[in-house]
C-alpha positions as CSV (number, residue, x, y, z in Angstrom):
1,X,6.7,16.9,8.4
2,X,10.0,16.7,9.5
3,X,13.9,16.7,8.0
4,X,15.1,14.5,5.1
5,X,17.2,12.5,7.9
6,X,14.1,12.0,10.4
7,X,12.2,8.6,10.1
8,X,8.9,9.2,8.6
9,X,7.0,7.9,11.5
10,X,8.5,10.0,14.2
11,X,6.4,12.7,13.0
12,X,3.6,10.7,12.1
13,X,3.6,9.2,15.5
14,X,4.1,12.8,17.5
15,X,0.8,13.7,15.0
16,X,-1.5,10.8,15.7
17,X,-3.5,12.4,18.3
18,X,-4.3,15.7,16.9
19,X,-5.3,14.6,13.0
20,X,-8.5,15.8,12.6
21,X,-12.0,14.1,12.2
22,X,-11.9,12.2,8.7
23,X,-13.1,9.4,7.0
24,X,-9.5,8.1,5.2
25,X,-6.1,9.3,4.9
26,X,-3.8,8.9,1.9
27,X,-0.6,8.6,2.7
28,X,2.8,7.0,0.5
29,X,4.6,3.5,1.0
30,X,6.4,5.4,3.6
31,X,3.5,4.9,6.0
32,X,2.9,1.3,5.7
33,X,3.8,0.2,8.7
34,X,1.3,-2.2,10.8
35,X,0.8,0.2,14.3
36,X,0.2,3.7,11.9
37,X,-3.2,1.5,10.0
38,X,-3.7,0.1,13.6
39,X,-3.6,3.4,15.4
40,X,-5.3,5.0,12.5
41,X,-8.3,2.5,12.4
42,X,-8.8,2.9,16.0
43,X,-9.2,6.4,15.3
44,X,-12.1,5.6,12.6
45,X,-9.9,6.5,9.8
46,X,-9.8,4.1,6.9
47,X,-6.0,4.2,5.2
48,X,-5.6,3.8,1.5
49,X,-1.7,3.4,1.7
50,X,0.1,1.5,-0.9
51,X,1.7,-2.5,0.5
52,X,5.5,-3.0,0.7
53,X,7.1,-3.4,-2.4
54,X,8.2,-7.4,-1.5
């Protein structure tokens, strides 16, 4: 999504609004953050992302 020196979730956030229609969305550990399953579940989408490690 975007450059090896780019936060994951600036692209994922600049994204949000144009994922499609789905069900769930798998994503890495990379994604766990709170607001993406928030903004996600408000969208309908059920995440299956893997918890922190801690």
């Amino acid at each position: 999504m975007t450059a090896g020196q780019i936060n994951d979730y600036t692209g994922a956030s600049a994204l949000l609004d144009s994922l499609p229609m789905a069900q769930w969305i798998l994503a890495d550990r990379s994604y766990v953050a709170d607001w993406f399953r928030d903004a996600l579940e408000k969208k309908g989408i059920k995440s299956c992302i893997q918890g922190r490690k801690s």
